[in-house]
N, C-alpha and C positions, 0 to 999 in steps of 0.2 A: 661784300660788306665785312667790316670786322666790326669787333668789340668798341674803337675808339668812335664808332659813325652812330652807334645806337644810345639813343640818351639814359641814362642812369634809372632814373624812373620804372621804365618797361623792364629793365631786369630784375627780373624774381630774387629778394634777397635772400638767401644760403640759410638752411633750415637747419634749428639745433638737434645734435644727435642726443641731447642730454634725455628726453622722454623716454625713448627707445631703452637709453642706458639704465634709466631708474625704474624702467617695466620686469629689465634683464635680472636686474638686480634685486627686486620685488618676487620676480618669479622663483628664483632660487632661493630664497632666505624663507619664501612660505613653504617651498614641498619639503627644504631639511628641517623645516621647524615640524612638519604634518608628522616625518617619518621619524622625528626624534619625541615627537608624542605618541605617536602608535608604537613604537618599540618600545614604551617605557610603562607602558599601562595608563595613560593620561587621556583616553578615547575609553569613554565605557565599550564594551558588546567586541574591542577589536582586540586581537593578543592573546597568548595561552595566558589561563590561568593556572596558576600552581594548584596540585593534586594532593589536596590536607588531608585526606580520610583513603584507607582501602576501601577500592571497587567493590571487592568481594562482601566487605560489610553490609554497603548499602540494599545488595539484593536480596529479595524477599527469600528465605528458606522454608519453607511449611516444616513442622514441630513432625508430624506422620501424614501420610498420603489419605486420599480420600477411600474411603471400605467400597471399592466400584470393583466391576468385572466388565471384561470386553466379551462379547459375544459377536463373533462373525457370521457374515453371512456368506451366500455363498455368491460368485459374482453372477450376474444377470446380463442377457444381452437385449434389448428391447428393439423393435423395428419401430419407425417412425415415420412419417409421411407417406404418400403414396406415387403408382407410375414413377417417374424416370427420375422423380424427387426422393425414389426408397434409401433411408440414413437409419443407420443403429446406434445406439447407444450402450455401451457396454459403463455396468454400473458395478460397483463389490462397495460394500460398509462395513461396520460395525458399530453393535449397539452398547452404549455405555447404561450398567443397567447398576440399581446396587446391589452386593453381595448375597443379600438376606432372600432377593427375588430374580438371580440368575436361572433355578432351574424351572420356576413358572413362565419367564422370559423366553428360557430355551425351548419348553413347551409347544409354546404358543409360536414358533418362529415359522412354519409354513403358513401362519395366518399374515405374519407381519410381510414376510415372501409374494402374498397374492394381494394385500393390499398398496405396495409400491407397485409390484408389477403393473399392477390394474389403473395407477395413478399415471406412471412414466409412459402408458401408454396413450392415454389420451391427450397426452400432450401434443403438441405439434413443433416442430422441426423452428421454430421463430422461437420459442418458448428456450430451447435451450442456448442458445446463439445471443442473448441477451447479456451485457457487458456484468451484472450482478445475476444471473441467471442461478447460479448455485449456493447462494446461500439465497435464495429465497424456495427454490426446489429443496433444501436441505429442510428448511422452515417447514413447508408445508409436510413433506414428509413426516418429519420428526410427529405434527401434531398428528397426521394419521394412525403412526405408531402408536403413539396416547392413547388414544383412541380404543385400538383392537389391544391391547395390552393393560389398560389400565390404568387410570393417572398417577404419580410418585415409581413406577416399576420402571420406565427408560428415563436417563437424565438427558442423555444427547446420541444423534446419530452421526458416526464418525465416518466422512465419506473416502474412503482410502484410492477407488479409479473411478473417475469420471470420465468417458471419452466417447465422443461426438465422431462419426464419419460415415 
């Protein structure tokens, strides 16, 4: 069969390439106009902003430090669970006390010594594996301190080695 035997009709007439061309030509004209707006600041949130002020200004200086003392202690090794489960924990802090009642703080520090001992021991081997585990062991501690110590005497307990094995 050729071309001259098939009637006009059944052949599919020839499709314009003009849509295709105005999609092309669409497509290009919106990404340089996107990229000629985001390089020019014309997109809130996108582009550096220029840096009007020093860094250094902005950050806080405190005027004098706070009247604290660090008292350490000495590090602790704690055995925890039982049978084939036995894990230690080797603990070291210090306690942030203020100036005026560092040597009553120092004092009392074998008390402060037997009352975490006696806490990290009852704990159990899940207790510290816990994904926020240490600041809330830090928590509880710290109140214990309060506690054998006296309220306003420690401000915070500063946990210098944590370690689990």
């Amino acid at each position: 069969m050729t071309d001259a035997a098939v009637p006009e009709e059944i052949i599919a007439p020839k499709r314009s390439k003009m849509p295709m061309i105005l999609g092309l030509v669409l497509a290009v004209a919106g990404g340089s106009g996107g990229y000629f707006a985001a390089q020019n600041g014309l997109i809130p949130g996108l582009g550096h902003e220029p840096v009007t002020e020093d860094p250094a200004k902005e950050m806080h200086v405190p005027d004098s430090l706070p009247d604290v003392a660090f008292l350490p202690m000495d590090p602790m090794v704690i055995s925890i669970g039982e049978g084939a489960q036995r894990s230690h924990v080797r603990f070291a802090a210090q306690l942030e006390v203020p100036s005026a009642y560092q040597d009553e703080v120092g004092f009392l520090l074998p008390r402060v010594v037997n009352v975490l001992n006696s806490y990290l021991r009852a704990l159990e081997l899940k207790d510290f594996e816990a994904p926020a585990a240490l600041p809330k062991l830090r928590g509880q501690m710290l109140r214990r301190v309060q506690l054998v110590v006296g309220e306003g005497r420690v401000n915070d307990i500063l946990v210098m080695e944590f370690i689990v094995n």
